[in-house]
C-alpha positions as CSV (number, residue, x, y, z in Angstrom):
1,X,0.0,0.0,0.0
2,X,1.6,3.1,-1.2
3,X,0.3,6.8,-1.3
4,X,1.6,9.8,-3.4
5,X,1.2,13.2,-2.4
6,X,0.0,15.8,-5.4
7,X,1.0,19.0,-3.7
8,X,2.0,19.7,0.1
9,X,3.4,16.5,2.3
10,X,1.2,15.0,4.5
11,X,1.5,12.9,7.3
12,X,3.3,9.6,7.0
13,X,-0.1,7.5,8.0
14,X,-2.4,10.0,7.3
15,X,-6.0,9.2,7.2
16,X,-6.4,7.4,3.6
17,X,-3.3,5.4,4.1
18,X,-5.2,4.4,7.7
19,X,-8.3,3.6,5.9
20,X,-6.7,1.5,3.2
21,X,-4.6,-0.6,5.3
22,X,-7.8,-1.2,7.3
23,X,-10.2,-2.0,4.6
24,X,-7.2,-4.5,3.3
25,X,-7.1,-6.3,6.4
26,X,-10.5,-6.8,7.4
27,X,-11.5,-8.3,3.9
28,X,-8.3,-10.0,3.6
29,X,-8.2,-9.1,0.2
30,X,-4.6,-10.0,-1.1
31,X,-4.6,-6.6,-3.2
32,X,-3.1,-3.4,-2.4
33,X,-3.3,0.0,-3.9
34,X,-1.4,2.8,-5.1
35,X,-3.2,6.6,-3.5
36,X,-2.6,10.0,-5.1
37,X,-4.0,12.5,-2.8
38,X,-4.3,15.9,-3.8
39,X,-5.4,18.2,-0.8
40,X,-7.8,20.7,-1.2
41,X,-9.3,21.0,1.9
42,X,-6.9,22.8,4.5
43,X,-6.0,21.1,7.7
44,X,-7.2,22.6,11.2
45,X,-10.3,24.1,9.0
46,X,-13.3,22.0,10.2
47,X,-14.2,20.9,7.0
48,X,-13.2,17.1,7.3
49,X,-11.0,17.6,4.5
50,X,-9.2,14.0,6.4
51,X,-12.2,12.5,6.8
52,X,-13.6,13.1,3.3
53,X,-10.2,11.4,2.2
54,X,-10.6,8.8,4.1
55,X,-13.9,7.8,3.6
56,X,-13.5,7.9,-0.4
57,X,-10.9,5.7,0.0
58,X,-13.1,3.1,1.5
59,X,-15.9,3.6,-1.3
60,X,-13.4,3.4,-4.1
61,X,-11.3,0.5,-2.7
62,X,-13.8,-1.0,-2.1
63,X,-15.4,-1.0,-5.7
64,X,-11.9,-1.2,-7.3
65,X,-11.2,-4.3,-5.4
66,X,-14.7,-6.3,-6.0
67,X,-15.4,-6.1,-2.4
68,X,-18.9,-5.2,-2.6
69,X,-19.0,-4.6,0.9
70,X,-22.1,-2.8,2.1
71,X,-22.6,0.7,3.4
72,X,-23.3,-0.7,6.7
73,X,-20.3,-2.8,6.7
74,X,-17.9,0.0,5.9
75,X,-19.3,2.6,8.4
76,X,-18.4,-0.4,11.1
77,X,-14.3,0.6,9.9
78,X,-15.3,4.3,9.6
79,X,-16.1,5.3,13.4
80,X,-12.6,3.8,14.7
81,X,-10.7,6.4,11.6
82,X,-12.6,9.3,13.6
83,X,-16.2,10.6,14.2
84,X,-16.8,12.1,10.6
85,X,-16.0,9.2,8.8
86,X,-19.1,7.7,8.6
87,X,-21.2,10.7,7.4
88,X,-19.2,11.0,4.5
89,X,-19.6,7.2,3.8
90,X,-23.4,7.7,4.4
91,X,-23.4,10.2,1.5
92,X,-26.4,11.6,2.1
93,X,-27.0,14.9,4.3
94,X,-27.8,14.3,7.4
95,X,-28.3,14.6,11.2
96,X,-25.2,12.9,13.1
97,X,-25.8,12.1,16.8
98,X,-23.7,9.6,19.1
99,X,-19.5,10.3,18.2
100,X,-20.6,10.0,14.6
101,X,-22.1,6.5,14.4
102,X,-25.6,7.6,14.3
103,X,-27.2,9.0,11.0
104,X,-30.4,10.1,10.0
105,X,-30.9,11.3,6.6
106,X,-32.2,14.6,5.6
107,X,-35.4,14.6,3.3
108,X,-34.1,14.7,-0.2
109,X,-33.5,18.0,-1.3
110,X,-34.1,19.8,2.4
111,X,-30.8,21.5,1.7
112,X,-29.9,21.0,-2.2
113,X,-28.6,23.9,-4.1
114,X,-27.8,26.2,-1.9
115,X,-24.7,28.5,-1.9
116,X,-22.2,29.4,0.8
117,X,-19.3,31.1,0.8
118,X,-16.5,29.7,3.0
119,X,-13.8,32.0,4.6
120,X,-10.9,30.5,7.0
121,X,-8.1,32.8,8.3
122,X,-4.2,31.8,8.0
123,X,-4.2,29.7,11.4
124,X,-5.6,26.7,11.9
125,X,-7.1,25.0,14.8
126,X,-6.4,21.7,16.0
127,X,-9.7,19.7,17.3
128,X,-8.0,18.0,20.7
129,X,-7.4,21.6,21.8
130,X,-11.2,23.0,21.2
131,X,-12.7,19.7,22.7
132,X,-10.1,20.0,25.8
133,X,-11.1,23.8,26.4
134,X,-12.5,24.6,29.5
135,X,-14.5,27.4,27.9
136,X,-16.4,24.4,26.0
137,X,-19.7,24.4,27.5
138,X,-22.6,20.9,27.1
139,X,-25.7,22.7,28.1
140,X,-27.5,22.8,24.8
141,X,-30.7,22.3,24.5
142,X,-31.0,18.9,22.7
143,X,-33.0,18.1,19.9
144,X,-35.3,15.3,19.1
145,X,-34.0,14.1,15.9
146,X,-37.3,12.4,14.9
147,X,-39.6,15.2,15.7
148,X,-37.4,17.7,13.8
149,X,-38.0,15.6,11.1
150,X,-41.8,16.0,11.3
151,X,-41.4,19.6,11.0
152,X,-43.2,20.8,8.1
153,X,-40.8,24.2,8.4
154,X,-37.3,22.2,8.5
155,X,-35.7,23.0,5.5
156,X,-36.6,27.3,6.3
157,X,-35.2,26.7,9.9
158,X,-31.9,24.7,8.6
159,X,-31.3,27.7,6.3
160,X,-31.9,30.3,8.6
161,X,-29.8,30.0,11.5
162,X,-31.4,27.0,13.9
163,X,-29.2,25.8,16.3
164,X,-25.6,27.2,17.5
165,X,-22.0,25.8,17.1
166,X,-21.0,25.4,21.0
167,X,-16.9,24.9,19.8
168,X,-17.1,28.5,18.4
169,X,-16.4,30.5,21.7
170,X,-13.6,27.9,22.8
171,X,-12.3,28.5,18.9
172,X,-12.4,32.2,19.1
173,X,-10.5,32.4,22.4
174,X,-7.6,30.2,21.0
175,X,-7.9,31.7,17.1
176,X,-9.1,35.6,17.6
177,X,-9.1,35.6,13.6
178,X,-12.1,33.4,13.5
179,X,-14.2,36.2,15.5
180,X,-13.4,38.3,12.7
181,X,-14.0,36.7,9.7
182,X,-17.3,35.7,11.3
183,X,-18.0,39.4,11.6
184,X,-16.7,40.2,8.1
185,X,-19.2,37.7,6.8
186,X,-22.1,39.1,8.7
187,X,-21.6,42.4,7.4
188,X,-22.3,41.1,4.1
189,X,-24.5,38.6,3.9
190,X,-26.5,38.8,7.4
191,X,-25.2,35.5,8.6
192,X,-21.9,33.2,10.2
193,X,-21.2,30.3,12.0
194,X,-18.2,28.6,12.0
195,X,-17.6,25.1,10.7
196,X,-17.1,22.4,13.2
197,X,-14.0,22.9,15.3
198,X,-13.0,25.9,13.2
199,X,-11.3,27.6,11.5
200,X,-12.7,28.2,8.7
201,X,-16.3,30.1,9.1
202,X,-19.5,29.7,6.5
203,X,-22.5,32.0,5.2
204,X,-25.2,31.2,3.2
205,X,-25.3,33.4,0.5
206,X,-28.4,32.0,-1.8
207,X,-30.2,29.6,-3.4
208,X,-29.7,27.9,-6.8
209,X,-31.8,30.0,-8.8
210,X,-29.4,32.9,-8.4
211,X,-26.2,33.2,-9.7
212,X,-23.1,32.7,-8.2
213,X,-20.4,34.8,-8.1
214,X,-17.3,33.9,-9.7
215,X,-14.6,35.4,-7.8
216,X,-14.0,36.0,-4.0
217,X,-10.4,36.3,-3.7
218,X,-10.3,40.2,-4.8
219,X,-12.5,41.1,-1.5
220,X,-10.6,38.8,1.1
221,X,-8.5,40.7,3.7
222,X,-4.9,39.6,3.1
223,X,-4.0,35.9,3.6
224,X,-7.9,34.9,4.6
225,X,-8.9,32.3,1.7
226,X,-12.0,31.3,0.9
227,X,-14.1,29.5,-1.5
228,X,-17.7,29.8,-2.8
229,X,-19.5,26.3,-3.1
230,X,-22.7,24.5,-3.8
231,X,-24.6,22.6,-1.0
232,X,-25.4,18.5,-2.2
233,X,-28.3,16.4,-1.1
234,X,-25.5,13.7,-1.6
235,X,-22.1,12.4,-1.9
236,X,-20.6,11.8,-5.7
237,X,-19.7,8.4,-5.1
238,X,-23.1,7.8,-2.9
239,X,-24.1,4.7,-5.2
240,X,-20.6,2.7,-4.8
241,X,-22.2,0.9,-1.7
242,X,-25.3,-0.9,-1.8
């Protein structure tokens, strides 16, 4: 099992090399793979750039090497790789409740084609030290997955602020830049919230029927990147587990 790196080194067992060798050994499958991994997503951004990479390297090994494991089989090696894992092996949007191993699908098309503009400053964050933080507070309200669901007004809640992210505060203490391009984004489009454990921060900007703007860079403070995207009611490679 070898992996090539397109761009920037990453870590010597990183993620899709850790997926790989555990898909090989729990099928015993005498094959083995070369990986290219390009990385798009930053590191210490909340995205799950690693978890993305991890979990399509389970779907495509296991289609390349005739596994035809299913779904439910592979989110059983997802959970242990880390909590995000398995929604990106789900491939569908969803609810995520439990450390990750718990999924409820969205409605199809609750959240499809929508736009968001995605902003993270220079520094990133690394997850141990937000979930570590004292300032991290567990006093949330929870939510009854199920009954949510019922909700004939879901998909206007979902896109208009419901909920909060409770790593934000212990984020902005340890990464100051987060408070700001969560301001910066506010002041435009009426709306922030940073992406899991930061730092990157997110605002909707639109729907589908409107156009999207094709450049962002020329209005980013300096070193601040950020990208405009589309949201998906699922994963590209969604049908390469039954």
């Amino acid at each position: 099992m070898r992996r090539h790196d397109i761009g920037p080194a990453l870590p010597e067992d990183d993620l899709s090399l850790r997926a790989a060798r555990a898909l090989q050994q729990a099928s015993g499958t005498p094959l083995g793979a070369d990986l290219s991994v390009l990385k798009a997503v930053p590191w210490g951004a909340g995205l799950g750039g690693g978890s993305s990479d991890a979990a399509t390297t389970l779907l495509a090994l296991n289609r390349l090497w005739g596994l035809n494991w299913s779904r439910e089989r592979l989110l059983q090696l997802a959970l242990p790789l880390g909590a995000d894992v398995p929604f990106f092996v789900g491939g569908r949007s969803a609810f995520v409740e439990g450390i990750g191993e718990q999924l409820t699908p969205l409605p199809a098309g609750t959240l499809e084609g929508q736009q968001f503009v995605v902003v993270k400053p220079p520094q990133p964050i690394a997850t141990a030290a937000i979930f570590g933080s004292p300032l991290l507070v567990r006093n949330t309200e929870p939510v009854i997955v199920m009954s949510f669901l019922a909700d004939a007004q879901l998909a206007a809640k979902l896109l208009n602020g419901f909920g909060r992210n409770d790593l934000q505060p212990p984020a902005e203490a340890s990464c100051p830049e987060v408070t700001q391009v969560a301001a910066w984004l506010a002041a435009r489009h009426g709306n922030s919230r940073m992406s899991g454990s930061g730092s990157a921060v997110f605002a909707r900007i639109g729907s589908a029927d409107q156009p999207l703007a094709s450049s962002l860079a020329e209005d980013l403070p300096p070193q601040w990147v950020g990208r405009l995207c589309r949201s998906l009611d699922n994963h590209p490679l969604v049908d390469w587990a039954s």
